[in-house]
VODRENTOR-389080 format. One line per field, with one value per residue (C-alpha): residue in one letter; x, y, z. Coordinates in steps of 0.001 Angstrom, whole numbers, padded with zeros to 6 digits. Layout:
# VODRENTOR-389080
residuo: (a  ...) .
u: (X  ...) .
v: (Y  ...) .
w: (Z  ...) .
***
This chain:
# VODRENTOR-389080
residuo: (x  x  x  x  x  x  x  x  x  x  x  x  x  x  x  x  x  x  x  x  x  x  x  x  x  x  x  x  x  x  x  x  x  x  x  x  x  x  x  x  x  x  x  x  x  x  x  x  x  x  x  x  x  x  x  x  x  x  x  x  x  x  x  x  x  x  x  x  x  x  x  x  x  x  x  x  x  x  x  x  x  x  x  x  x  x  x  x  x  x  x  x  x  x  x  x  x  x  x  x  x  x  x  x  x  x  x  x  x  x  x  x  x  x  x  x  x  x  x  x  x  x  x  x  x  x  x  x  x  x  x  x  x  x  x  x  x  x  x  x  x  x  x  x  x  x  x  x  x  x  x  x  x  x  x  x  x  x  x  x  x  x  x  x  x  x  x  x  x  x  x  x  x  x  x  x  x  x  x  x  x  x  x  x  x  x  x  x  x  x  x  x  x  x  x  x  x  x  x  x  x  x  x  x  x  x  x  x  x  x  x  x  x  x  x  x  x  x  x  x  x  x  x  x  x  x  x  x  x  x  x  x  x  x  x  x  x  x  x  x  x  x  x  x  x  x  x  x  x  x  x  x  x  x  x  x  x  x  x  x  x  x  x  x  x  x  x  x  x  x  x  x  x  x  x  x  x  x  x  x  x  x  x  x  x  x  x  x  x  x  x  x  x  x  x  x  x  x  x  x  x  x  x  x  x  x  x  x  x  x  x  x  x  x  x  x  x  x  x  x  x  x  x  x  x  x  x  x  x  x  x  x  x  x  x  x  x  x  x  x  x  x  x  x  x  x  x  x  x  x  x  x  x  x  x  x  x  x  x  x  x  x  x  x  x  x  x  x  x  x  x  x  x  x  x  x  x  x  x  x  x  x  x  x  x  x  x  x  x  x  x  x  x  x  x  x  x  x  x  x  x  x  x  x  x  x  x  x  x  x  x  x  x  x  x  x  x) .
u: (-000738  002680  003489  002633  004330  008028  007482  006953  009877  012221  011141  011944  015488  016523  015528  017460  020218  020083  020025  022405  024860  027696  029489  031489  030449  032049  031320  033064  030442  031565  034418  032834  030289  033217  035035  031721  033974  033216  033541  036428  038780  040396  038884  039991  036077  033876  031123  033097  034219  036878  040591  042024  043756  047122  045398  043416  046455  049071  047144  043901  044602  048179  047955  044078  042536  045257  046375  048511  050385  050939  049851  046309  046142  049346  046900  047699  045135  043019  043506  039875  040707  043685  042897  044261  048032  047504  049881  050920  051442  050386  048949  047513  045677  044042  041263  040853  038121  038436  035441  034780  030584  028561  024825  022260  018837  015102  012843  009601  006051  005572  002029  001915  002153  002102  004799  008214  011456  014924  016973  020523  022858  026829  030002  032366  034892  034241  035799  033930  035924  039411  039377  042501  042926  044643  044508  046151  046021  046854  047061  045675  041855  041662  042213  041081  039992  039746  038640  038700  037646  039843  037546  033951  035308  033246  034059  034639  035727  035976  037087  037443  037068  037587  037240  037898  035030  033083  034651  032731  033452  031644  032272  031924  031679  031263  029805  027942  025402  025049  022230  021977  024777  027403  027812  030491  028309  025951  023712  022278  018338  018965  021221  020682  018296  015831  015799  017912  020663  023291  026790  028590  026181  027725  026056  027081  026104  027418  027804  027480  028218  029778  030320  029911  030927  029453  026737  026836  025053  025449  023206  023577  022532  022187  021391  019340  019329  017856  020932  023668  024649  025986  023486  020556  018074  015320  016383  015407  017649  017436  018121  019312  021422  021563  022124  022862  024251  026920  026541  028131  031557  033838  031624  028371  028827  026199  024687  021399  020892  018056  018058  016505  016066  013941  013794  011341  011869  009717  007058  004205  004133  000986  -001248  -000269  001253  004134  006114  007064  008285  011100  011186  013544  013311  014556  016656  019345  021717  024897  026030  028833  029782  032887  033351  029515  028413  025204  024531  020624  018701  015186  013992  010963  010362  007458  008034  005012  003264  001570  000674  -000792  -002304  -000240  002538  004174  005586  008228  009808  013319  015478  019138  020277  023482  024940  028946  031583  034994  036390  040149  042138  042077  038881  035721  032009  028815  025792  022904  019259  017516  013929  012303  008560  009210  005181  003473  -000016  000690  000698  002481  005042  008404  011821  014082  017418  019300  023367  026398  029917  033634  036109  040242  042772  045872  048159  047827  046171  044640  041105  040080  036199  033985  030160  027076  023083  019818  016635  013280  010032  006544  006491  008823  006063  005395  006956  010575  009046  008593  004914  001670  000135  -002905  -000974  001321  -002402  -003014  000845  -000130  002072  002405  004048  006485  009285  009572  009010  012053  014343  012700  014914  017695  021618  024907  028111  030957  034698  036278  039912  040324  043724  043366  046206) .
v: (-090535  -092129  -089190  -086658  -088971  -088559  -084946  -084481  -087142  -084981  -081684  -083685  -084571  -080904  -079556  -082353  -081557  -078100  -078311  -081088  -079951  -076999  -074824  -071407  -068448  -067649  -064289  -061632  -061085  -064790  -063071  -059815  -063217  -065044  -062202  -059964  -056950  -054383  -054260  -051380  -054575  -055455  -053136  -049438  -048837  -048375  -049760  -052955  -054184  -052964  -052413  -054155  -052090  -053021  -055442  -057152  -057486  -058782  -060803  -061287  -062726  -063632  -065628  -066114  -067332  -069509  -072918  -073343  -076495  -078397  -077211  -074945  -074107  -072119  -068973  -065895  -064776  -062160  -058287  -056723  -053813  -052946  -049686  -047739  -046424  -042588  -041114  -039948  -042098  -043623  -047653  -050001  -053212  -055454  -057757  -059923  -062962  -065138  -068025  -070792  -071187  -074230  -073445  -075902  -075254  -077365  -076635  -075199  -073783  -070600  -070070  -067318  -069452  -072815  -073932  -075607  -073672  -073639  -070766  -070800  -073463  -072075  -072786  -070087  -068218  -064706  -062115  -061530  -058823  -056409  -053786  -052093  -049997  -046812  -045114  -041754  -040625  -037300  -037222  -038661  -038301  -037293  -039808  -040681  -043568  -045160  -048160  -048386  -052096  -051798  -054308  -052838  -049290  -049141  -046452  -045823  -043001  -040721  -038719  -040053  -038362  -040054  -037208  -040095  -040570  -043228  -044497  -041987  -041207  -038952  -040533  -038171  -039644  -042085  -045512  -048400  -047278  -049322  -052158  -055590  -058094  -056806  -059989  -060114  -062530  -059698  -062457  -063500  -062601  -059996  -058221  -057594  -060442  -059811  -056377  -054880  -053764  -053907  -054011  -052017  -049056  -046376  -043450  -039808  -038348  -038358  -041174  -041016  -043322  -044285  -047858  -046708  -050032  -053507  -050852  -049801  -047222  -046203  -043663  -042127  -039611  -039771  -039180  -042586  -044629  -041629  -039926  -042553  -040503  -038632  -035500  -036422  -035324  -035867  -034413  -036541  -038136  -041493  -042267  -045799  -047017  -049833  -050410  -053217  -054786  -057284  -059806  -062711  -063484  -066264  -069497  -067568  -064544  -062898  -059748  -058362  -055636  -053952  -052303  -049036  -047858  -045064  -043579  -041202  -040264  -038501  -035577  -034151  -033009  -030794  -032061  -035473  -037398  -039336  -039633  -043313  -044840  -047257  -048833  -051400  -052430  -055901  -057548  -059518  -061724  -062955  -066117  -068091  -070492  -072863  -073564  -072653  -069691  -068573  -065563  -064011  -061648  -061684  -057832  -056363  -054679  -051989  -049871  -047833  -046076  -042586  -042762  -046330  -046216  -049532  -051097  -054134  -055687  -058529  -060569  -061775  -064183  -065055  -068189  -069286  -072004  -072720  -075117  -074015  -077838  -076362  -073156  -072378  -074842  -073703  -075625  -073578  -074705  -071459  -071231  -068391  -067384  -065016  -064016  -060906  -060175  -061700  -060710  -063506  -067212  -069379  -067251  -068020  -069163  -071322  -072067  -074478  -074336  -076222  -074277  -075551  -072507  -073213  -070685  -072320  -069656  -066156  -063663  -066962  -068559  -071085  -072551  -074271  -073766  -075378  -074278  -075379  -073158  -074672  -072336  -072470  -073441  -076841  -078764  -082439  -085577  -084639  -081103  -079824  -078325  -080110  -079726  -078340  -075316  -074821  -074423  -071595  -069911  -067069  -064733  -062510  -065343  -066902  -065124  -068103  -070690  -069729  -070439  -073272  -076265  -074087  -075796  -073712  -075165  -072098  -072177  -069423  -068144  -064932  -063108  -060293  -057825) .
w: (046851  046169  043924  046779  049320  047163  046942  050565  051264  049051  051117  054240  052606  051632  054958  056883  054371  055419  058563  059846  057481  058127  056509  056559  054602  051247  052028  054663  057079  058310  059654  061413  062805  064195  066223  066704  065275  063013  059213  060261  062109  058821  056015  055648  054358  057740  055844  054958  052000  049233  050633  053596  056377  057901  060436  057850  055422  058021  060589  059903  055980  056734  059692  060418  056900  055751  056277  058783  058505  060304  062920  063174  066383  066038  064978  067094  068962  067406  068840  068676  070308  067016  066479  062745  063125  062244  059548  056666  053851  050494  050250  048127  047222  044810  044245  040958  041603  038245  037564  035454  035414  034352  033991  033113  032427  032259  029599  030916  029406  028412  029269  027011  024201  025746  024081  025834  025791  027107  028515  027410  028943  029974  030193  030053  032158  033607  034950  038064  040051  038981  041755  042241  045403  046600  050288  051179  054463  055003  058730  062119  061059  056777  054563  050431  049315  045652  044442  040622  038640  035368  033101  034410  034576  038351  040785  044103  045231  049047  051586  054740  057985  061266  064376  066568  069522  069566  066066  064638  060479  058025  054466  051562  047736  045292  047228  047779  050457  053785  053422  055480  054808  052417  050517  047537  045833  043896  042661  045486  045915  049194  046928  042650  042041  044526  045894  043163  045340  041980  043662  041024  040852  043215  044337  045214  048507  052318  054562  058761  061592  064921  066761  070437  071917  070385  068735  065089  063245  059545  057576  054278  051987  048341  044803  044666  041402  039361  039945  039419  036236  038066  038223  039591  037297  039420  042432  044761  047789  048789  052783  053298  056160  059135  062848  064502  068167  069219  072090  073452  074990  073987  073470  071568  069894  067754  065740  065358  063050  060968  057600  055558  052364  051239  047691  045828  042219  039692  040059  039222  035921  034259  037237  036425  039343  037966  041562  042626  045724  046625  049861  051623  055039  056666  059537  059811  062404  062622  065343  065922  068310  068305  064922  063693  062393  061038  058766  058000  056224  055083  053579  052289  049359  048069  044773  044275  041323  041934  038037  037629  041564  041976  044677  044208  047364  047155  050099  049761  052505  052851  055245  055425  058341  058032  059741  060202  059181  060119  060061  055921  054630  055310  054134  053317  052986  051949  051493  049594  049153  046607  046255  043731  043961  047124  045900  043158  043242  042131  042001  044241  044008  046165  045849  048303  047543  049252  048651  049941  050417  050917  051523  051293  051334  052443  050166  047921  048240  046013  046136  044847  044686  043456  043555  042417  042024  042474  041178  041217  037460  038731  038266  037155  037986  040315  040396  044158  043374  042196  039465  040643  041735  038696  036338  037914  036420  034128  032142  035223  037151  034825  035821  038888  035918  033741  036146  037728  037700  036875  037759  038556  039149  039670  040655  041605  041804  044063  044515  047199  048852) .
***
């Protein structure tokens, strides 16, 4: 009873930690949250993202972000109806995001074997992000876009059409198709951990959309992951793409948007059925209020087998509550949740993390971040399941229990222009 009582009392303590504590988003959809603008506002990508347009570079990073000693308040007011100057002309931009990580790891049962072991520990610095940028616009609506990261070799590359009503643009290329929150953190479970959305895996195809008013719509067309070599060798498009509203005026403003992501690959082959199914669908929200914002997304996945007659269906969620503490430091605090096979059980993760973000001069962000992941196979005395639930971990499951009690400290370093 005592043991259940300080397992209970510690659930009670991380969910008062989370939510009477506040923090800022170390992410850009903080941003589109606090001024209920598009992606488009500050990035030269509709989709957001990548290379910063002239308002982005010279107010929004220069005089919005930064510390502004000593006095905050001197911001200038922010101009959400800037619209792109049209010309002709040559540009560019950079983004290098440099890390020191600290991982620590418990040592949990393989229940394959029953025997303890430890994944490896780290401590190590990593190149997270090179991207160099170059935009040519060649006139009032055409322009081409590259985005090119020199260490990964990653690619980015379109053509950029903007016929002007409605903010309408028809995006033909090399991308990152539109899906939920574009995070710049890739290992976060709504993106490549959980629903395998791998940030530097760009796809061919076309991309449409318009923002008539505080609506949004993007939709694209393209290879899918069978085809990321470049020639789609199965021939099958995937359709992904999002939509999503803007309300509020000056003391609550806020975003509601849902997401889709459909993908077939294989065929039928000799009679045999050998077609499978990839499916993505979810919803997420964006609020602010004074100096509060809050940022969600919670997505479902199915990937189905026409071969083996089987589906798979995970469930994936993203919560992140920030305080602006002044003009240039921002706190995060962020709660994830992963179930990569709901039909099993035990078999989730959680991982509660706290993150402090500074800007102290234009174009410069330093933070700091820390997380913890609890599993299903945390189990035992200062684990945050019973026992009686962790004997029933199999082989199937254990992918929960290897990371289970898992530590990560990171510091990051990001130069942008």
């Amino acid at each position: 009873m005592t043991q259940l009582c300080r397992r209970l009392g510690g659930l009670v303590l991380l969910f008062a930690a989370w939510m009477l504590t506040t923090s800022p988003v170390s992410a850009e959809p903080r941003f589109a949250a606090r001024t209920a603008a598009a992606c488009q506002l500050c990035h030269v990508n509709p989709s957001g993202g990548g290379m910063r347009n002239d308002y982005g570079r010279n107010v929004y990073a220069a005089h919005v972000l930064p510390l502004a000693l000593p006095d905050a308040r001197t911001a200038p007011t922010l101009d959400l109806s800037w619209e792109p100057t049209a010309g002709v002309g040559i540009s560019a931009g950079a983004d290098v995001r440099f890390a020191f990580i600290a991982v620590d790891t418990d040592y949990v049962i393989d229940p394959a074997t029953n025997e303890a072991f430890r994944l490896p520990t780290m401590l190590s610095f990593f190149l997270m992000q090179d991207d160099v940028y170059a935009l040519a616009e060649l006139g009032n609506e055409l322009s081409l876009y590259l985005d090119y990261g020199v260490a990964s070799g990653n690619l980015e590359s379109f053509a950029l059409w903007r016929p002007g009503p409605a903010d309408a643009y028809v995006k033909a290329g090399l991308f990152l198709p539109p899906y939920g929150l574009k995070l710049p953190n890739h290992r976060t479970y709504i993106r490549e951990e959980g629903l395998g959305l791998e940030p530097n895996v760009r796809d061919a195809g076309v991309e449409l959309g318009a923002f008539p008013g505080p609506v949004g719509v993007s939709v694209a067309v393209v290879n899918g992951l069978g085809g990321t070599e470049g020639l789609n060798p199965d021939r099958k498009l995937a359709v992904t793409g999002r939509a999503d509203a803007s309300f509020g005026g000056t003391k609550l403003k806020g975003t509601l948007g849902v997401s889709g992501w459909f993908e077939p690959g294989g065929e039928v082959v000799d009679g045999d059925d050998l077609r499978t199914y990839d499916i993505r669908s979810g919803f997420y929200g964006m609020a602010s209020a004074g100096r509060l914002t809050f940022l969600t997304e919670w997505d479902w996945r199915r990937v189905s087998d026409r071969a083996t007659g089987t589906s798979t269906d995970a469930f994936v969620g993203y919560n992140e509550l920030d305080v602006l503490i002044r003009q240039g430091i921002d706190l995060q605090l962020f709660f994830e949740y992963y179930d990569p096979d709901i039909a099993l059980t035990p078999n989730v993760l959680m991982r509660p993390g706290l993150a402090v973000s500074v800007f102290p001069t234009p174009n410069v962000e330093l933070s700091v971040l820390y997380r913890h992941t609890f599993g299903d196979n945390n189990c035992g005395e200062g684990g945050l399941f019973g026992d009686e639930d962790c004997a029933q971990a199999d082989v199937q499951t254990f992918y929960t229990g290897a990371t289970a009690g898992m530590d990560e400290a990171i510091l990051f370093l990001r130069v942008f222009l």
